[in-house]
N, C-alpha and C positions, 0 to 999 in steps of 0.2 A: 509548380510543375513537378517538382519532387513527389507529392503527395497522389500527383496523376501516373508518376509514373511507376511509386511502389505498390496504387494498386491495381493498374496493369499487369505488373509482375507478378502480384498473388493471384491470379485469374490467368496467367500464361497457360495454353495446354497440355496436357502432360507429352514427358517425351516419347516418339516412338520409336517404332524398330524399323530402319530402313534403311536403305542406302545413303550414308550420309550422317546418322545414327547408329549410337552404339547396343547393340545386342544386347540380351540378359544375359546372351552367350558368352558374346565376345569378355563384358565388364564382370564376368562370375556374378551374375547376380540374378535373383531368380525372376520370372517376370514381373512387373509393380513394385519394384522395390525398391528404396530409395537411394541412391548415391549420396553417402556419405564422404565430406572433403575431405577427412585423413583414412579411411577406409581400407582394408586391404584386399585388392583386386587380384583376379585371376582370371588364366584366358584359357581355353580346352586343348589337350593335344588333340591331333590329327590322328593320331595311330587308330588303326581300325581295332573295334571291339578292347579300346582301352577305358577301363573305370578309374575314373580318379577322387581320391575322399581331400578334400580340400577345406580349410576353415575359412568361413564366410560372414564374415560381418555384416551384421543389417542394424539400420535406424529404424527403431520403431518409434514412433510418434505417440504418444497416450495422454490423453488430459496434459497438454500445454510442456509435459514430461518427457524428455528424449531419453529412452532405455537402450543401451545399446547388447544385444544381446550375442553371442559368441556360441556358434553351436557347429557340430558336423554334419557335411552335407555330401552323398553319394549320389551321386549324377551318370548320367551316359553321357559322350563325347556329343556335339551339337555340329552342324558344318557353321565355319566362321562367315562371321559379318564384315565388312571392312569399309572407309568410306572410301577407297579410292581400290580401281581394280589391278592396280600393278602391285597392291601391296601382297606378300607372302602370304599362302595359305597355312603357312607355319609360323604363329604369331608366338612370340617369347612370352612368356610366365613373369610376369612382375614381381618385385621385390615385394614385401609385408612394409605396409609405411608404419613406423611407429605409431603407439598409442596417443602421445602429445609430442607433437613437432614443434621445437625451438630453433628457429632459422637463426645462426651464429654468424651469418656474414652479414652486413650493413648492406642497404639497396644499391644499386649502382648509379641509380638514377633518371630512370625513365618517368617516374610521375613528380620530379621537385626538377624535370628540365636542365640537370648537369647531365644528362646525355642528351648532345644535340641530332635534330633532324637525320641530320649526314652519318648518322652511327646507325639508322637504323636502313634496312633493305627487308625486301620481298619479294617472292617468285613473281607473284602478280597483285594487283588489285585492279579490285571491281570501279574505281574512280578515282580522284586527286583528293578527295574526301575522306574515302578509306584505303587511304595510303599506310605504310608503316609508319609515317611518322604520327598517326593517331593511333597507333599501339598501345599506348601507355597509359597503364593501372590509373584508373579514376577516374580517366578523362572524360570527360561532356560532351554530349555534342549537342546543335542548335535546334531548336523547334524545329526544323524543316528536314527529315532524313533527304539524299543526297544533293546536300549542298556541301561547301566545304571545308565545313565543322564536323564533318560526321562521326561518330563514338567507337570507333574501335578501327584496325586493320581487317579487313577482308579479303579473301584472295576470290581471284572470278571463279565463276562457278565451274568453267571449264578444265580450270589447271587439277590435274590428277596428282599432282606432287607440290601440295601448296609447302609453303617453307616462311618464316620468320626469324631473321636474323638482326641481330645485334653487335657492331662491334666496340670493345672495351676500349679500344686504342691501343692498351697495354696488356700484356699478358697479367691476368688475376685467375684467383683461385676461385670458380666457378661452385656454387656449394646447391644453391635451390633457386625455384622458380614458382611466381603468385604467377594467376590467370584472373582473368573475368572475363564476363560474355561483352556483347555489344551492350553500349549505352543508346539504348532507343525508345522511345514511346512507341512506335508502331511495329518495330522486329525482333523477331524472336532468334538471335544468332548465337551457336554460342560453340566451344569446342568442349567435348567430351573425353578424347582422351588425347594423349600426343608422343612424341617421343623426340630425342635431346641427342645432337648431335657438336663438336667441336673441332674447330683447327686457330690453325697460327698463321696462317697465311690465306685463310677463306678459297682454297681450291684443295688440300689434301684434310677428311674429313675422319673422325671417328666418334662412335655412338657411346650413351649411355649405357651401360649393359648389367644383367640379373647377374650379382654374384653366384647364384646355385645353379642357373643355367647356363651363363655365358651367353645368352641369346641377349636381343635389342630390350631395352626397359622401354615398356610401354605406359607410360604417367597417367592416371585419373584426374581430370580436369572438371570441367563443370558443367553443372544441372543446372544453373538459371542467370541471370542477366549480372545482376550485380557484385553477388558472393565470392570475395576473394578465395583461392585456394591455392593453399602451398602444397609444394614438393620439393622435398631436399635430396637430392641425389646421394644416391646409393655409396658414393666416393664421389668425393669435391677432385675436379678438372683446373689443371693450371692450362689455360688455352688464351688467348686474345677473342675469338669470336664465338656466338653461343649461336644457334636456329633449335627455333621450335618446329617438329613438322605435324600439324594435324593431321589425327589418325581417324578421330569420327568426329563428328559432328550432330548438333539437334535438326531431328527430321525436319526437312522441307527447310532447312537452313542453310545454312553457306558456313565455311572454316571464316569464324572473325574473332579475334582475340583482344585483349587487352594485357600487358606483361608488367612486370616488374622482377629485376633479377639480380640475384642474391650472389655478393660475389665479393671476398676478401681482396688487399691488395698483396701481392708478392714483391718480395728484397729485387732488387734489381743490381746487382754489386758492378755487372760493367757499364750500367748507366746507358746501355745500348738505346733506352728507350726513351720518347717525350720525358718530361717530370708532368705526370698527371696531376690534375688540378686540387691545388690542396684546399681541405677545410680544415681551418684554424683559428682561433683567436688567439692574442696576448695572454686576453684577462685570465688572470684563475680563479675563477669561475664555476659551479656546481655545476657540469654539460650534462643533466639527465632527468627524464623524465620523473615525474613527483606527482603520486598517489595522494591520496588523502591524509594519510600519515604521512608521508616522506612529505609531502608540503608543509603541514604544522610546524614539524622537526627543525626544516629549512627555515622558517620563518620567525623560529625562537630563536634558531642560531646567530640569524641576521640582529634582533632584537639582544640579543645577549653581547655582542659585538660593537652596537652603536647603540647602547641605552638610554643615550643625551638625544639621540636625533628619530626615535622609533617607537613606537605605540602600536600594540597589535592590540585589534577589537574585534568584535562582531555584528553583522548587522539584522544577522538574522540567523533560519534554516531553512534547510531543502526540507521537502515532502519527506524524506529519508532519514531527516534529524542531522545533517553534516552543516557544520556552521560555513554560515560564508562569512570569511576571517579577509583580512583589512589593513594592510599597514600602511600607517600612517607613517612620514619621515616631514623631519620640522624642526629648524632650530628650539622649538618653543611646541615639540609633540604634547597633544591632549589640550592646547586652548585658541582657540581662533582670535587672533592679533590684528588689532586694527590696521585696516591698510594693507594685509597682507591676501591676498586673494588664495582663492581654493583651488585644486583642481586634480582631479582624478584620470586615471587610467581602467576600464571594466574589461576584461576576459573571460575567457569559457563559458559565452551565453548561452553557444552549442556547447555540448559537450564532449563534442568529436573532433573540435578544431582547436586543437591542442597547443600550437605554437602560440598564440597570444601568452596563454597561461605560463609556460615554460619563460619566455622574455619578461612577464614581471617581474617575475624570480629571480630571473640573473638581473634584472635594473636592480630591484633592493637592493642585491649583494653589490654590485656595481656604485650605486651610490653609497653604500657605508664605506666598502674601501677608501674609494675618492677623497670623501668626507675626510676619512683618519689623515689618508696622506697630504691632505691639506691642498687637492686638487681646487682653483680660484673660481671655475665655472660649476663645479657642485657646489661648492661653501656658499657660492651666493644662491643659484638655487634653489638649498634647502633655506638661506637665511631669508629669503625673500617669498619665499612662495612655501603654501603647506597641501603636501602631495598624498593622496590618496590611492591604495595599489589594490585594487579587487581583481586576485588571482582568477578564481575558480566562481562565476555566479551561478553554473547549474554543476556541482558537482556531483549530482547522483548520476546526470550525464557519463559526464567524465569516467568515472569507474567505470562504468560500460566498456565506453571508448577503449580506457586501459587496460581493460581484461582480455581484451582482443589481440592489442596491441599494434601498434604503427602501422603495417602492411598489412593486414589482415581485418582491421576494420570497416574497411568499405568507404563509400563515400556520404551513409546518410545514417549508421548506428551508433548510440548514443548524444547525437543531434538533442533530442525534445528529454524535456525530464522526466524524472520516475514515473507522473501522469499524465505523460502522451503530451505534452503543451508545449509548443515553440517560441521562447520566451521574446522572440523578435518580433511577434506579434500580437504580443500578449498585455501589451503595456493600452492605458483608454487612447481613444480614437478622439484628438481634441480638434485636429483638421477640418473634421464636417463640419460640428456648429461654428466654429468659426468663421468658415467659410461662407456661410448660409449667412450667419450676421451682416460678412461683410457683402454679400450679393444685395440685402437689404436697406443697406447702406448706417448700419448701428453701430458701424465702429469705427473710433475708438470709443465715440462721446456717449453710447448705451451699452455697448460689451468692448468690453478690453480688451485689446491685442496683445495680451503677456498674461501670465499668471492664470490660465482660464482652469476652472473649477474642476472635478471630475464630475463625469456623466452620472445621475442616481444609478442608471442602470449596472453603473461596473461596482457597485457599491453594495448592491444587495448579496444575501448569505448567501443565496444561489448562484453567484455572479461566477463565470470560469475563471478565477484571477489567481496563477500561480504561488506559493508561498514566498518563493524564489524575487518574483516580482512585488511585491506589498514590498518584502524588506525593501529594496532596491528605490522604489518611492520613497518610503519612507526617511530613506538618509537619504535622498536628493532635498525633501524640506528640511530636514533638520542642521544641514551642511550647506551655508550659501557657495554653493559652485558655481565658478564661472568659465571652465573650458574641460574638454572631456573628450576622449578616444575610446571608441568602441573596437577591439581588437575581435576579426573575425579570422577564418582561414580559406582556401579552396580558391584564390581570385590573388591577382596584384594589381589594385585599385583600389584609390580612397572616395567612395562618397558620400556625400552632404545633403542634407535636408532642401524639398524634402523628400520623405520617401514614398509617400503615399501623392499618387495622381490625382488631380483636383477634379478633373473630369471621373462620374463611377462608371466605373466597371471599365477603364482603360488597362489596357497592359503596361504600357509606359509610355509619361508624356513627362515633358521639361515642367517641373513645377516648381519655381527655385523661391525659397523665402524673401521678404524686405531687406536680410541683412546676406543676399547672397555676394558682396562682392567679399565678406566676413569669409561667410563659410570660403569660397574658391581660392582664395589665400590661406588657410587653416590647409585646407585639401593641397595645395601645390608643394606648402614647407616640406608635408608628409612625404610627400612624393617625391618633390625633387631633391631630399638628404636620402632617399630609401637606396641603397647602392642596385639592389635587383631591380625596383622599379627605371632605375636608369642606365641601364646596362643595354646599349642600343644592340646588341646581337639577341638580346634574347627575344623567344618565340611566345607569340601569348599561350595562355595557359589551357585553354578552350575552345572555347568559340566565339569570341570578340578580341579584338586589339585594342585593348586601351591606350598604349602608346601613344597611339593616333592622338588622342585627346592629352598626354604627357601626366598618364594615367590617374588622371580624374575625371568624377562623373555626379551629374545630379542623381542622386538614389532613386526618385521616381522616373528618370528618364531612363535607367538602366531597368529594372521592375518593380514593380509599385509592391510597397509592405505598408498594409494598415497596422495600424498601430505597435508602431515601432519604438526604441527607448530613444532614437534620435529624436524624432517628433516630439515626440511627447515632453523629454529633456528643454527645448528650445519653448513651448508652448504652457506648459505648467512652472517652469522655474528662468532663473536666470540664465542657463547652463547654455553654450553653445556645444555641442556634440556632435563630432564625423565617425563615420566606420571605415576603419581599417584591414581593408584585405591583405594578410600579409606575407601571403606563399599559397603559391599553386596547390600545392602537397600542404593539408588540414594536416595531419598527425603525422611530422618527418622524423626520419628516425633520428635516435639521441646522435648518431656518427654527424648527421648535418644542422645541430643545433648551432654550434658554433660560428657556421659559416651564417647562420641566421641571425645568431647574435652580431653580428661584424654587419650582417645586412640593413640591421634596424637599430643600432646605438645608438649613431648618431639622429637619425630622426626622431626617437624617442624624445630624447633632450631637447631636441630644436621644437619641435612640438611643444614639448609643456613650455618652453622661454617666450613662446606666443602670446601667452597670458599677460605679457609686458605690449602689449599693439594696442595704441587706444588711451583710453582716459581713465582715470580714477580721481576717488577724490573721495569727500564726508561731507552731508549733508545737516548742517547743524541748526540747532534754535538759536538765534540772534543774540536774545538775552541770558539765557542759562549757559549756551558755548556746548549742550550737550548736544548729541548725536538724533538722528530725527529717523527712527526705522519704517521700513516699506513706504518711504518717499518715491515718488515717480520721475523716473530720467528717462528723458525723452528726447528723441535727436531728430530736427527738424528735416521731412525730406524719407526717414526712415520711419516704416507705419509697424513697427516692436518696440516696447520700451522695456528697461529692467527696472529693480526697486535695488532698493538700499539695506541691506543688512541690519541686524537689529543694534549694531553700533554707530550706525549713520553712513557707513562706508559702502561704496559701488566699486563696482569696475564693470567699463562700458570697450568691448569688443570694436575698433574701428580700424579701416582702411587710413591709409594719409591724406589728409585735406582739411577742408575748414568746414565746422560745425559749428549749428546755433543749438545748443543745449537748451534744456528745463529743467528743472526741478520745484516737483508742486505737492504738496501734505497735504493731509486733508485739516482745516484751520490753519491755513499759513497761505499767505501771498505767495503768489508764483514769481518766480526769479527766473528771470535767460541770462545767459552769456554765449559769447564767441569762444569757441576751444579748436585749437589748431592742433592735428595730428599731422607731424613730422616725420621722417624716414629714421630718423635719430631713435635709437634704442626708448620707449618710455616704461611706465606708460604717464601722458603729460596730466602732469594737475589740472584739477576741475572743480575748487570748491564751493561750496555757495550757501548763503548763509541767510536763514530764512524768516518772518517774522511773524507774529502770528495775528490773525485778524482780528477782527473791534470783538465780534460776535464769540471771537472763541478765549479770547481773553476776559469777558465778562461770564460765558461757562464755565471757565476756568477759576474766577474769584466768588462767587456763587456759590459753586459748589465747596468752597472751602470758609464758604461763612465770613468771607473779606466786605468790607466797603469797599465801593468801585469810585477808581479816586477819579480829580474834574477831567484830566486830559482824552480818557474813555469813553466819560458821559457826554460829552462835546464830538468825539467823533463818534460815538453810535446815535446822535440827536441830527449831526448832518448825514448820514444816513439813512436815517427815516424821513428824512426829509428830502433826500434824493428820491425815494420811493413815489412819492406822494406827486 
């Protein structure tokens, strides 16, 4: 949908001059020219036969090169444009925005949902769809415009004095203001310009105003659907309530905005007011976004700190050459310990949904602490289990993302990597032949149901397969994994494989795996330790309520992704793997890290101790006592099986109940047993001890130039004699 709808937006028509739209007059600018988001605007005087030499800034566009060119421009006065006709023929002179805007206050919170519903009003709207409380920066709306998901606030088209207000609760120091257009596939809504009003009591009001004129500031807002644009006010406002009023709008459109607003908090000394909702953590903690270098830096630090428990490596590069680095934390970092199972955390697939990546960072530091202080439920942990932290997997993304910065990046830049590729769907498509086997009826006893091969076609030099993605394969064979979180952003909701609808060309249909009662217990731990996910006031994020569901969801039932690294994870290896939506707001600012780290600690941890649910065990030679690798465990009743480690060790992913296990090599007698999973912490023993056939133990002496002693020759003669 994304893809339908940025390129919609590059084919939107240009804007025009009408009623309703803003002028080359009104915006200073000459006609065709493009509005630039920090640009500095001017409006014409009124006074007759006045010339005015004004500096005017234009974007020029040139081979893929934005020049911005700075020149003087002598004009005659124009009669003014306005979209509403009560407003003054005498339009105030805007201030010069700076050249680079650095917004110094934290969001208030209109797009990470700490400002609720009830904070927001409007003169009017067009429906219960495009209410204020769908104002808010980033927001989605649903495949169907007026339903009521709809993407932005709109006022009807009749109201001549539309208005958007927000209240703080508390009096703050009011500093700037992001917009966007509507979020739509089929409408073109958006505001052009606005101007900023405040009170303390929401009935006595005062404006923004031009320091050189003293007249109303009237703000540059936006040219097209998606693009954030900031404005920091002229002088930051200590007030409790803010309203935007649309001044123009894009022809043949309607005033519809999207907000986010920028707003310090103020001393309160006689405490007259609520105590507004604090973000905090305990932990001391790194609270701040981390570049490519401030991540490495981070990542030594943590490694320099806990030497005994921490392994930083590489698994690869981006397109860009930036390693995707890896720490590893483990009583026993750098060697895989029999018995001891794997299992990972991946972030920043996108590159724009930032929060995952930031929360690895603080778990590292989070568990080294722990560690030193001799905290009992990290000690074991790291002593039981070896953990895997893949911060950043597209970070030439990321730099994008971060160059932008928190508000100002949108909701879809930095997404895909340096070449255009969206690594969620980038991973081979093993679902189809599978599927097709099993329509056939060939599996498991002609194609396996685990382990399946890659396609030749994702294989060849021409093949589209991200660099980003090879690495990413590549240690999933190399690392027997057995549990895995896909951290995304934009959503709060965890889903499960799988993700791709079995039915083609479905939007989304229920397609749950063999081991899905695995996955919906994997998905609920997340969910139900997630403190936002269980926070019964809060409002969904979009356009669905996941709540409803106790915020989880099949992946394909919610929209189908071919070739995804969930699928792929479950179906090429041992790996069970969920994705993790884990805030509304992809890139929240550093001010609400904290409250995110306090949101997802504890699921963090309770997550990876899942890796204890179910059975383990080694699957060994009878005679030699050694380890039997890529042995087949297989659980009666369940049509997925895993393999065995190259030291003979599993770990098999189960609900509680009773299991008729297998395990079968290729030259070895197959072994069953009964294994009972308990509510009881395990994961429970499952060992089995296997022996090897007539056939493959005289392979076996053969080939080493032995005599094959009588007890051999006796069973492979009744053998052939079974045959016969």
């Amino acid at each position: 949908m994304w893809g339908l709808l940025l390129a919609v937006t590059a084919f939107a028509p240009s804007v025009g001059l009408s009623l309703g739209a803003p002028s080359a007059s009104v915006l200073g600018l000459a006609p065709g020219s493009t509005l630039a988001p920090h640009s500095s605007l001017t409006q014409p005087s009124t006074k007759a036969n006045e010339t005015s030499e004004q500096h005017v800034r234009l974007r020029v566009i040139k081979k893929k090169k934005i020049i911005v060119k700075k020149r003087k421009k002598l004009r005659q006065p124009g009669p003014s444009a306005t979209a509403r006709p009560l407003v003054t023929t005498n339009p105030a002179k805007t201030l010069p925005v700076p050249e680079k805007q650095e917004p110094g206050c934290p969001p208030l919170g209109l797009e990470s949902l700490r400002v609720s519903d009830s904070q927001l009003e409007a003169s009017s709207s067009q429906s219960f769809g495009l209410g204020p409380h769908r104002g808010r920066l980033n927001i989605q709306s649903g495949l169907e415009d007026g339903d009521l998901y709809d993407g932005a606030w709109c006022a009807e088209q009749q109201d001549t004095e539309p208005w958007f207000q927000v209240d703080a609760k508390n009096p703050v120091r009011f500093s700037g203001i992001v917009t966007q257009g509507r979020n739509s596939v089929w409408r073109y809504d958006w505001v052009t310009s606005y101007k900023v009003q405040f009170s303390n009591d929401s009935q006595t009001w005062w404006k923004s105003k031009n320091h050189s004129s003293g007249m109303d500031m009237v703000f540059p807002a936006n040219s097209d659907l998606e693009t954030p644009v900031l404005n920091l006010l002229p002088e930051p406002q200590v007030a409790r309530f803010i309203r935007l009023l649309p001044q123009t709008w894009f022809q043949e459109g309607a005033p519809c905005l999207r907000a986010e607003i920028l707003a310090c908090p103020v001393s309160d000394p006689n405490d007259l007011s609520p105590e507004a909702h604090t973000l905090g953590s305990s932990d001391s903690l790194d609270f701040r976004h981390h570049n490519y270098k401030a991540m490495r830096k981070l990542m030594k630090q943590v490694n320099e700190q806990c030497p005994n428990i921490t392994r930083i490596y590489s698994i690869g590069k981006s397109h860009q050459g930036l390693k995707l680095y890896v720490m590893e934390m483990s009583d026993q970092p750098g060697e895989h310990e029999l018995g001891e199972p794997e299992v990972r955390y991946v972030a920043g697939m996108h590159g724009n949904e930032a929060l995952g990546r930031e929360l690895l960072l603080l778990l590292m530091q989070f568990l080294c602490h722990e560690f030193l202080r001799g905290n009992p439920r990290v000690t074991r942990l790291l002593t039981e289990t070896r953990i895997h932290l893949l911060p950043s997997m597209n970070p030439d993304g990321y730099e994008t993302a971060y160059h932008r910065g928190s508000e100002l990046v949108g909701w879809a830049e930095g997404r895909w990597t340096h070449q255009g590729i969206d690594l969620n769907h980038n991973f081979a498509d093993l679902n189809t032949p599978l599927w097709y086997a099993e329509d056939d009826g060939l599996v498991p006893h002609t194609v396996p149901n685990h382990h399946l091969p890659l396609p030749t076609y994702y294989t060849l030099p021409n093949a589209t397969v991200a660099p980003e993605t090879w690495a990413v394969i590549k240690w999933m064979k190399r690392i027997p994994f057995v549990l895995s979180a896909n951290l995304h952003g934009g959503e709060l909701v965890v889903s499960y494989p799988f993700d791709m609808t079995r039915t083609p060309w479905a939007a989304r249909e229920l397609t749950p795996t063999p081991d899905d009662a695995v996955f919906r217990w994997l998905s609920t731990v997340y969910a139900g330790t997630n403190r936002a996910m269980q926070d019964t006031d809060r409002r969904p994020c979009h356009s669905q309520d996941f709540s409803l569901h106790g915020n989880v969801i099949n992946g394909a039932d919610w929209h189908t992704v071919p070739g995804s690294m969930n699928d792929f994870s479950y179906l090429h290896t041992n790996c069970f793997e969920v994705t993790v939506e884990l805030s509304c707001d992809k890139f929240p600012h550093e001010k609400e890290l904290p409250q995110e780290w306090e949101n997802n600690k504890d699921a963090l941890l309770t997550y990876l101790e899942q890796v204890r649910m179910g059975i383990a065990g080694v699957v060994r030679d009878k005679d030699t006592e050694l380890g039997i690798a890529d042995a087949v465990i297989a659980v009666e009743g369940i049509n997925h099986d895993v393999t065995t480690a190259w030291g003979g060790d599993y770990w098999r992913l189960l609900t509680p109940g009773d299991y008729v296990v297998t395990a079968s090599a290729e030259g070895y007698h197959t072994v069953r047993r009964h294994c009972r999973v308990t509510f009881e912490e395990g994961p429970v023993p499952c060992n089995f001890l296997l022996t090897k056939t007539p056939k493959q133990r005289l392979r076996e002496l053969l080939a080493a130039g032995a005599k094959v002693p009588p007890d051999l020759r006796r069973k492979l003669e009744r053998l052939r004699g079974q045959k016969k």
